[in-house]
C-alpha positions in Angstrom: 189.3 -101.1 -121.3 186.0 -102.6 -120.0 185.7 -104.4 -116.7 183.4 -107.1 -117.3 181.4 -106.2 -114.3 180.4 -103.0 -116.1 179.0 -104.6 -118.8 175.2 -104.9 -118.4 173.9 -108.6 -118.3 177.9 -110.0 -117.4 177.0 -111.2 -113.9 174.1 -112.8 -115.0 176.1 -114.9 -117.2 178.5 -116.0 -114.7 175.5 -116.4 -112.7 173.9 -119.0 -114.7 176.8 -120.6 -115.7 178.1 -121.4 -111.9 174.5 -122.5 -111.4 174.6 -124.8 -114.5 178.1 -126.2 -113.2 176.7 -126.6 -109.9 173.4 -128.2 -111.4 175.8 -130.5 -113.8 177.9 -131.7 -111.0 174.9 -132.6 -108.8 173.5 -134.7 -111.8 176.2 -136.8 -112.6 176.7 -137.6 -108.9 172.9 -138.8 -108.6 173.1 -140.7 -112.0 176.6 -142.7 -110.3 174.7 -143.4 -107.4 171.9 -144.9 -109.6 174.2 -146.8 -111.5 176.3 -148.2 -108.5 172.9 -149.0 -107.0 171.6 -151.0 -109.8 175.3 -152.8 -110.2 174.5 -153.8 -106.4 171.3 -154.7 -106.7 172.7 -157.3 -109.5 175.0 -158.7 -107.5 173.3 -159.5 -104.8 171.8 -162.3 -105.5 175.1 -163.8 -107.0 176.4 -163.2 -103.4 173.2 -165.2 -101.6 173.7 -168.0 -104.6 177.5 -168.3 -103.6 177.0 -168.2 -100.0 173.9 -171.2 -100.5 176.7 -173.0 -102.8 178.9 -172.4 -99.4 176.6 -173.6 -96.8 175.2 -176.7 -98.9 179.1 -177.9 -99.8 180.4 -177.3 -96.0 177.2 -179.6 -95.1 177.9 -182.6 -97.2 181.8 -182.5 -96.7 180.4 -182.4 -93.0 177.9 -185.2 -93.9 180.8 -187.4 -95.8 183.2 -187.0 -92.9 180.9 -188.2 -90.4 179.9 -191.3 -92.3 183.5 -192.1 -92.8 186.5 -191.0 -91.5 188.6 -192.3 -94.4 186.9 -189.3 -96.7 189.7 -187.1 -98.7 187.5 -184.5 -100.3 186.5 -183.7 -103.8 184.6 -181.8 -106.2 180.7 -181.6 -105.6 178.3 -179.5 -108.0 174.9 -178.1 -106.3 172.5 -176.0 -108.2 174.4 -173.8 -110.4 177.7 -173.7 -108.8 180.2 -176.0 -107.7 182.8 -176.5 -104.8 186.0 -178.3 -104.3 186.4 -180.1 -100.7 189.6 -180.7 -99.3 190.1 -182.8 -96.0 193.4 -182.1 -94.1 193.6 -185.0 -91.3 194.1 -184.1 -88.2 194.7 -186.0 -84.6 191.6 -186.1 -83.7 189.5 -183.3 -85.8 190.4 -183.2 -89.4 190.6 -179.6 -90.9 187.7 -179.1 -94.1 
């Protein structure tokens, strides 16, 4: 019986196939991160659209409350989004 470490050439298979594993597994990692990078990069400017939808909503309800304290709430559309307000009343500082 033949060890395979006898064998002439034998560790230079295992060599170049830990090296390709090791090669392989380094590869798919930086093609994930490329991939998780570009699904960020996407939705990033979702997230500053949402947050402008946000801001400009809060303002009116804000804006609506001020000019009369009688105002309930409701749906407003800005842009490409749209928000639903609702007013719980308080004492003396309602809740948006």
């Amino acid at each position: 019986m033949t060890h395979l470490s006898t064998k002439p050439g034998a560790m230079l298979i295992v060599t170049i196939l830990v090296t390709s594993a090791v090669t392989l597994a380094i590869g798919m990692s930086i093609a994930l991160q490329s991939l998780q990078g570009l699904s960020m990069g996407r939705a990033e400017p979702k997230s500053a659209e949402a947050l402008s939808i946000a801001d400009g909503c809060m303002e009116e309800a804000l804006l609506r409350l001020a000019r009369s304290s009688d105002y309930e709430g409701g749906t407003l559309s800005f842009g490409n989004g749209n928000c639903v307000i609702t007013v719980n009343p308080g004492d003396s500082c309602p809740a948006i």
